[in-house]
N, C-alpha and C positions, 0 to 999 in steps of 0.2 A: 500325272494328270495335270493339265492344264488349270491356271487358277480360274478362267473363263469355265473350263466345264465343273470346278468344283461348287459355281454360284449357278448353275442350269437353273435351282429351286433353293427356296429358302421357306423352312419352318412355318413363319408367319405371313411373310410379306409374298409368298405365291410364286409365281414362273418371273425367272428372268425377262425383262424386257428389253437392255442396251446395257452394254457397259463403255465405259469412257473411260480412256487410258489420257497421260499423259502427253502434251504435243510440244513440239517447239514452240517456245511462247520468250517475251519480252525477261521475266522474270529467272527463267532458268539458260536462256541465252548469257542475260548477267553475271548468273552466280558463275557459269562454266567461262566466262573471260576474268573472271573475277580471282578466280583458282589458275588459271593459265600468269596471269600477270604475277603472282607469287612465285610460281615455278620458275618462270623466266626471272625475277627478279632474284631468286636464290643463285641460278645459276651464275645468272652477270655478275651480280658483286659480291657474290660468295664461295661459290666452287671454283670458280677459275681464277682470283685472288689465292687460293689457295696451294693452286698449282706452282702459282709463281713465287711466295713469300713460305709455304713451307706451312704445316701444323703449330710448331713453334710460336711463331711469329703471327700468323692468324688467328690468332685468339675470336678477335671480334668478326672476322667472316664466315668462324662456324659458328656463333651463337647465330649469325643472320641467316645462314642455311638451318640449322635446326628448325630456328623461326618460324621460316617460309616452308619447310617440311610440315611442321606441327597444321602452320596456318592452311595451307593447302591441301593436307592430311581431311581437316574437318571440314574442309568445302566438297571435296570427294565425295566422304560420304553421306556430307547432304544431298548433293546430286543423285548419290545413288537410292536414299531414300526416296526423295521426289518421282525418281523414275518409279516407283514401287506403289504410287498411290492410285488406287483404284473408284471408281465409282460405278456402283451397281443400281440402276433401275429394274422394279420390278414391278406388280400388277399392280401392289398396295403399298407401297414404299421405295425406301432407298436408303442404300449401305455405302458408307464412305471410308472409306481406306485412305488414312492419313499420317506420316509420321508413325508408325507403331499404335494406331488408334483407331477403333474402329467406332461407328456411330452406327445407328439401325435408327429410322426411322422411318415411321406410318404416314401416310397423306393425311390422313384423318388427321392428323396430331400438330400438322404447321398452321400457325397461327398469321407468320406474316411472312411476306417476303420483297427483300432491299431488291434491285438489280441495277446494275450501274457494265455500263459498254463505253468503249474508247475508241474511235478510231484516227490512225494514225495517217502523216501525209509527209511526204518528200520538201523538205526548203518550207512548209508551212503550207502548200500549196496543194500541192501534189498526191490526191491517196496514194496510198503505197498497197492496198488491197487488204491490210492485215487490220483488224478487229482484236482486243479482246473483252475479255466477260467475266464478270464478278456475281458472285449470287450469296444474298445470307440469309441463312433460313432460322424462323425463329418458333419455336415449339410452344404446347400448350403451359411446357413446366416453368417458362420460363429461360429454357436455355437458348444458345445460340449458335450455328455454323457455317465458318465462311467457305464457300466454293470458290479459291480464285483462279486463277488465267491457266495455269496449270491446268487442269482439267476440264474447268468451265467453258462453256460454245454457247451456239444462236442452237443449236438439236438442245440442248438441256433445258435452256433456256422454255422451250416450247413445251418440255414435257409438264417442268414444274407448275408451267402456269396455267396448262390444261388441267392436270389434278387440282388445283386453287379454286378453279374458277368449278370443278364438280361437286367438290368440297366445301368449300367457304359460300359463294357465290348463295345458294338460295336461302340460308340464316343473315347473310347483311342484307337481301332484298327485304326478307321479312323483318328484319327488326327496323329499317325505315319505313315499312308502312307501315309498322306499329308509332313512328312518330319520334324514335329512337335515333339519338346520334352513332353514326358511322365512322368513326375514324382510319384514316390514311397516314399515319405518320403525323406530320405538321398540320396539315388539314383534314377537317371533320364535314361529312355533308348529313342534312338534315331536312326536315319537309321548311326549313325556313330557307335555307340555302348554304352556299359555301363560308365555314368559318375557318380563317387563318388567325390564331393570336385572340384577341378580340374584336375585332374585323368581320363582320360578319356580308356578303353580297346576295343576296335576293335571286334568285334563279331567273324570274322574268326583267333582272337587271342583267342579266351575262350574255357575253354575245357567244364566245366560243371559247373552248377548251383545248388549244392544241400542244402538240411535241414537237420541237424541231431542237437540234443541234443539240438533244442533251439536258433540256431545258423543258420545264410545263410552263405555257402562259395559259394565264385567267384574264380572258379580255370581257372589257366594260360593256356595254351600249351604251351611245351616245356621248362617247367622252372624246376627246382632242387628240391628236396625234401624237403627243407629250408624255400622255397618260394614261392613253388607252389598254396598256396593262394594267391592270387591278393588280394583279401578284404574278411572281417569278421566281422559279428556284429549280435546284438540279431536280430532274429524275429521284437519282439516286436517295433522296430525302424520304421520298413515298414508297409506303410500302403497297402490297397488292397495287399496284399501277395501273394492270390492264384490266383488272377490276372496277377500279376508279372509274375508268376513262368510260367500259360499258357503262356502268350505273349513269354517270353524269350524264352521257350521251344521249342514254336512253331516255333520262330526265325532262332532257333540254329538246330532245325531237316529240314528246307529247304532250309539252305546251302547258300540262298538267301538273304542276309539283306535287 
């Protein structure tokens, strides 16, 4: 039986919804030239020195083949682990297959979540079409689990923050109109407005909240071309992002804090 139809259903978490298999990605491209350059590197100056100078006399070219056996031995069967990780969505959760590990986790139960995206380009210029995606999901108890490039896509990506925003989403609406800070990671929003640090910006002071290239600005009103960032920082720093960005949005188109 297939490991796909062994996950059809699960106990708690309900019908399979997607599973996510391993892809070509930057990360496992490396380790597999990583493990080729050893083998190659045993052969050149290890097995074929030996051919020519004799067991004897090559003392030091089979410790280097051993080496590069041993070294190349354990990149294998990383590779072949990596191939072996799984990731299971389902109605009410999701099960990750990692390394010999497996995690089960509820929607109900993520508290935050990181995302952070790369993409890549020819000569610095150039996209080259490839993307990848990192995701780290952080639970009620306090733990924590990273999804990287291995597994991770813009389809996961989608799932997770659909379940967030059904789950999370109307407990941080309600605890700001109770008057309650909201936190984001490094920034906190509030019926006063955006705080970073002790910095605190006034809602009917913000002009706009956008994303580009990776990056959140928090622009000013009425400020100089100099300065008209209020603040700047990766993505990657905030957590619940598309959360964020609804709330604030919503904030800032009702005029109303």
């Amino acid at each position: 039986m297939s490991q796909s139809k062994q996950h059809l259903n699960h106990p708690i978490l309900g019908k399979l919804v997607k599973e996510f298999r391993p892809k070509i990605s930057r990360k496992l491209i490396t380790t597999i030239n990583i493990t080729l350059v050893f083998i190659y590197f045993g052969f050149v100056f290890g097995v074929f020195p030996l051919f020519i100078v004799g067991l004897q006399q090559g003392s030091f070219s089979l410790i280097l083949v051993l080496g590069c056996l041993i070294v190349s031995g354990v990149l294998a069967y990383r590779i072949v682990n990596i191939l072996k990780d799984r990731l299971f969505i389902y109605d009410k959760g999701l099960v990750y297959q990692s390394s010999n590990k497996t995690r089960v986790i509820n929607f109900s139960d993520i508290m935050a979540l990181w995302q952070y995206s790369a993409r890549y380009y020819l000569y610095f210029i150039i996209p080259n079409g490839r993307t990848t995606y990192e995701y780290t999901i952080e639970t009620k108890d306090g733990k924590k689990i990273v999804i990287d490039e291995i597994i991770a896509n813009e389809e996961l990506g989608k799932y997770l923050n659909y379940e967030l925003f059904k789950h999370l989403m109307p407990s941080l609406k309600f605890n700001y109109a109770l008057g309650k800070e909201v936190v984001f990671g490094e920034i906190t929003i509030s019926k006063k407005g955006i705080k970073v640090k002790n910095a605190t910006l006034p809602w009917l002071d913000i002009k706009s909240i956008d994303i580009s290239a990776g990056k959140l600005y928090i622009k000013k009103k009425n400020s100089g071309w100099l300065d008209k960032n209020w603040y700047v920082t990766e993505v990657s720093t905030i957590y619940n992002l598309y959360i964020f960005i609804e709330m604030t949005n919503a904030i800032l188109n009702s005029g109303i804090p």
